[in-house]
C-alpha positions in Angstrom: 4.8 22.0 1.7 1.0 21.4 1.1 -1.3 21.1 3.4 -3.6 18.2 4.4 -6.6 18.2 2.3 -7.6 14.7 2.5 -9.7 13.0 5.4 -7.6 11.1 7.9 -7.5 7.6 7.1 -6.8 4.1 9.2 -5.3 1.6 7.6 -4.2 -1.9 8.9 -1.3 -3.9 7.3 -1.6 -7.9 7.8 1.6 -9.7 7.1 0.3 -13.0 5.7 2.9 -14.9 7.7 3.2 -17.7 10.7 -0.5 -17.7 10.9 -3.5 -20.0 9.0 -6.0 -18.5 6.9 -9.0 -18.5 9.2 -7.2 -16.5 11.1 -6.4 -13.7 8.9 -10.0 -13.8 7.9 -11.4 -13.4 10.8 -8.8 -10.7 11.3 -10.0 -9.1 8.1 -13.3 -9.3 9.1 -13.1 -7.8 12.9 -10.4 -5.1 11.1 -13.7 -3.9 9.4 -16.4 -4.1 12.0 -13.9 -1.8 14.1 -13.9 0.7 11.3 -10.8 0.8 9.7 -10.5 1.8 6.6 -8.2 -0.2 4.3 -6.5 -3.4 5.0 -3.5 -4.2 3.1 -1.7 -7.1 2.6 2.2 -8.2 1.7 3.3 -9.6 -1.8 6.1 -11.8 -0.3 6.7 -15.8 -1.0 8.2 -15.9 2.1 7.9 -14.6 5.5 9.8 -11.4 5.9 10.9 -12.0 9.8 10.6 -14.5 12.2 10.9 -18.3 10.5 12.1 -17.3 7.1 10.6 -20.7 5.9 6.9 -20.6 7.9 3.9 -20.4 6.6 2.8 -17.8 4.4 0.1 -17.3 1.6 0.1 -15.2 -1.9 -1.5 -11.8 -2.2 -3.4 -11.6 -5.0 -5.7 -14.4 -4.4 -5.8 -13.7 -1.0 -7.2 -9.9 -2.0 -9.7 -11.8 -4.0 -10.8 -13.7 -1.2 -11.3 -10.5 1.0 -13.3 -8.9 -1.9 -15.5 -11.7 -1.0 -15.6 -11.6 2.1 -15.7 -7.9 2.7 -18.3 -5.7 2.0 -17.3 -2.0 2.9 -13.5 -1.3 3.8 -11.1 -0.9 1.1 -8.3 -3.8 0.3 -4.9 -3.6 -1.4 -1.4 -4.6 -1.4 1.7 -2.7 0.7 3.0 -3.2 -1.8 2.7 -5.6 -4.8 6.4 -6.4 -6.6 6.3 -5.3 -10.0 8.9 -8.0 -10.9 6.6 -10.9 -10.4 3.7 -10.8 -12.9 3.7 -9.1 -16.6 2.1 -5.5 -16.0 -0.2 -6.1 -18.6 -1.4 -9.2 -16.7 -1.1 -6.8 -13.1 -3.5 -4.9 -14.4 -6.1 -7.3 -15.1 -5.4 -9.0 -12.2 -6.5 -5.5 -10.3 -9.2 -4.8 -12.8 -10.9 -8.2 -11.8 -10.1 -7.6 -8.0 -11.7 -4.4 -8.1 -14.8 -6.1 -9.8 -14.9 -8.5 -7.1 -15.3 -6.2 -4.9 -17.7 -4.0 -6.1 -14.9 -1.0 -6.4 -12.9 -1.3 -3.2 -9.1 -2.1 -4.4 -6.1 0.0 -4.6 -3.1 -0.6 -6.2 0.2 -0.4 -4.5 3.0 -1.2 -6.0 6.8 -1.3 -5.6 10.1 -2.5 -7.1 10.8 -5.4 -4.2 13.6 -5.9 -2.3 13.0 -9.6 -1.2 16.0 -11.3 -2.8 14.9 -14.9 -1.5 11.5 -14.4 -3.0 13.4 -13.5 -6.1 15.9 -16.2 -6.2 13.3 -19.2 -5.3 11.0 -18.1 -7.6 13.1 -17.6 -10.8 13.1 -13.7 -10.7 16.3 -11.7 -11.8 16.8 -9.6 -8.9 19.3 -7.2 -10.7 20.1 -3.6 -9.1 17.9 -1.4 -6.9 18.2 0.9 -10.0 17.8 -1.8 -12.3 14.7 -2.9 -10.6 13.1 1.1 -9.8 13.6 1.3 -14.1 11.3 -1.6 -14.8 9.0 0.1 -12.4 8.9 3.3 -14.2 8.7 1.4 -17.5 5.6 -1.0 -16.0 3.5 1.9 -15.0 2.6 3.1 -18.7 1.3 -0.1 -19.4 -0.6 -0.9 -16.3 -2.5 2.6 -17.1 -2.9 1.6 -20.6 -4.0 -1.8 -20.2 -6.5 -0.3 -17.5 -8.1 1.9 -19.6 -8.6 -0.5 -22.5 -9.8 -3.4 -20.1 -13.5 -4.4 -21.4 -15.5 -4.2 -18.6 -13.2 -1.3 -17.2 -12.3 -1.2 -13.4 -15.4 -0.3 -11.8 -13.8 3.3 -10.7 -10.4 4.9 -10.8 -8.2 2.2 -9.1 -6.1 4.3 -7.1 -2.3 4.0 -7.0 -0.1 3.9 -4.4 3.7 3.7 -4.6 5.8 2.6 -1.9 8.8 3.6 -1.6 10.7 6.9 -1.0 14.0 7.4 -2.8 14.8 10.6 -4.2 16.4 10.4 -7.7 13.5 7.9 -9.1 10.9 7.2 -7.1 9.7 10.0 -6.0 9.4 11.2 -9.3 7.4 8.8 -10.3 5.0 9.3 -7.8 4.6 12.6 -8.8 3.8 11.6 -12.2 1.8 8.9 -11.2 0.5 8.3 -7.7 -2.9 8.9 -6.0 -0.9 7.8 -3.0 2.6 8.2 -1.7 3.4 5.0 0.9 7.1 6.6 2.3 9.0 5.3 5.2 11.4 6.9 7.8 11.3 8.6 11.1 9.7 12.3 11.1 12.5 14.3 10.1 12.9 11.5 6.6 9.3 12.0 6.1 9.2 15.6 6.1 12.1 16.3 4.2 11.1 13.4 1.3 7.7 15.4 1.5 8.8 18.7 1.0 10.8 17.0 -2.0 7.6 15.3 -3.6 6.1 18.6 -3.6 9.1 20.0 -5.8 8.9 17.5 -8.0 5.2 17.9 -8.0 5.7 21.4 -9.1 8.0 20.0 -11.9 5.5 18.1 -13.7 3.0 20.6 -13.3 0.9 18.9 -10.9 -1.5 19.6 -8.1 0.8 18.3 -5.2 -2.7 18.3 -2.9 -3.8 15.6 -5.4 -1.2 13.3 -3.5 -2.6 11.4 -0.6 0.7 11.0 1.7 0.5 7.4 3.8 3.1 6.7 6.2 3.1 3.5 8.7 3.0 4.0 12.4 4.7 1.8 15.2 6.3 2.2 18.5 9.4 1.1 17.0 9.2 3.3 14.3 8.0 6.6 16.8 5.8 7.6 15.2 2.0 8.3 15.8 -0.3 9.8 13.6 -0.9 13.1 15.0 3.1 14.0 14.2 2.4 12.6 11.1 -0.6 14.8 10.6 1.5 17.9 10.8 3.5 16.8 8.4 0.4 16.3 5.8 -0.1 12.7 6.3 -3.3 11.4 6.6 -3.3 7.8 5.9 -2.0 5.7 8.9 -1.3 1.9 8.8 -0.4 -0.3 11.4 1.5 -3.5 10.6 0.6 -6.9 12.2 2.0 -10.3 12.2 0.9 -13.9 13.0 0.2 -16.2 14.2 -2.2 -14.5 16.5 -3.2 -10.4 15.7 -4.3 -8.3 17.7 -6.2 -5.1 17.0 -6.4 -3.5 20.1 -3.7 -0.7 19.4 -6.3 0.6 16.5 -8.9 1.6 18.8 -7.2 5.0 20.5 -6.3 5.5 16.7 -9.8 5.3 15.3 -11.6 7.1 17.9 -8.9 10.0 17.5 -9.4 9.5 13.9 -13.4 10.4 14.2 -13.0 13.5 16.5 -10.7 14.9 13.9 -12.3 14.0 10.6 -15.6 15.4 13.0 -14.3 18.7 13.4 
């Protein structure tokens, strides 16, 4: 398995469900003058849990309105769903994000799994298999259409898959991921880790390259110093409206500084 090489990161995940906007932008807003690193948002058309028809808001043009009104910590959906907008068109999309905010957005992206998002909205929601191949196919031609763009992204967007199944996924992390999002308790996340690495190995790349991001709950037990040991190092906490509250970050990002410190 490799070993941690990246600097522990703190990342906070804000469901944009059962809550109005000012909230979540003032929730954006404290999320950064804590110190947290990236804030994510969801790609969902409607709320995941609780009131399957309350309110809710699109990602993309709410990451543009965080590029706004940010100014250091880094944005990005967990995850975007490849199904819903042409890859060609994603990548723009991202491109003029990343613009916005002067360098600041990562990519993640997944297959989805949202049926009702996909049935109101007109999407074929096919076959988890079905859906993980137009994945692979859509990654080609978000990198190409990223590195034709004119202006280009202002860096490297980096991209994070979500996602951690074994036969197809993880592969193409390996081939094409700055960051692996996986889910699972500690003994899933080691195993599907030691896996990445193999695959790694298969396609002839650095497997250290990889940053490995896992979420962190009580229900989920899981903290991140057991996730550091397994070479984890980016850490996001998943919140909810109507109300948020960022209090459980604080233990998190003071441990985070003593060991990025030493």
């Amino acid at each position: 398995m490799a070993t941690a090489t990246h600097p522990v990161r703190i990342g906070l995940h804000i469901q944009l469900q059962h809550a109005d906007y000012d909230a979540i932008r003032r929730t954006v807003r404290e999320a950064e003058e804590l110190g947290v690193d990236i804030v994510f948002d969801y790609d969902h058309f409607y709320p995941p849990s609780g009131d399957l028809t309350g309110k809710t808001f699109e990602c993309w043009t709410t990451l543009a309105g965080w590029a706004e009104t940010t100014d250091r910590i880094e944005i990005g959906p967990l995850v975007t769903c490849n199904a819903y907008r042409n890859p060609d068109l994603l990548a723009d999309m991202a491109r003029t994000v990343d613009h916005i905010s002067d360098g600041r957005l990562i990519l993640g992206i997944g297959s989805g799994w949202a049926q009702k998002d996909f049935d109101e909205y007109g999407y074929a929601f096919g076959t988890a298999g079905s859906r993980l191949d137009d994945l692979a196919a859509a990654l080609p031609r978000i990198e190409h259409r990223l590195a034709v763009l004119n202006p280009p992204p202002v860096r490297k967007i980096p991209l994070l898959i979500g996602g951690g199944g074994e036969k197809k996924t993880l592969p193409m992390v390996a081939r094409h991921a700055d960051i692996w999002h996986g889910i699972g308790d500690l003994d899933t996340l080691g195993r599907k880790n030691t896996l990445l690495d193999e695959y790694c190995a298969a396609a002839g790349r650095d497997p250290h390259e990889i940053e490995r991001s896992a979420p962190v709950s009580p229900q989920l037990g899981t903290t991140p110093p057991q996730l550091l040991d397994l070479v984890f190092t980016l850490f996001t906490w998943t919140i909810g409206g109507p109300h948020y509250d960022l209090s459980p970050l604080r233990p998190w990002l003071d441990w985070r500084d003593r060991h990025n410190r030493a």
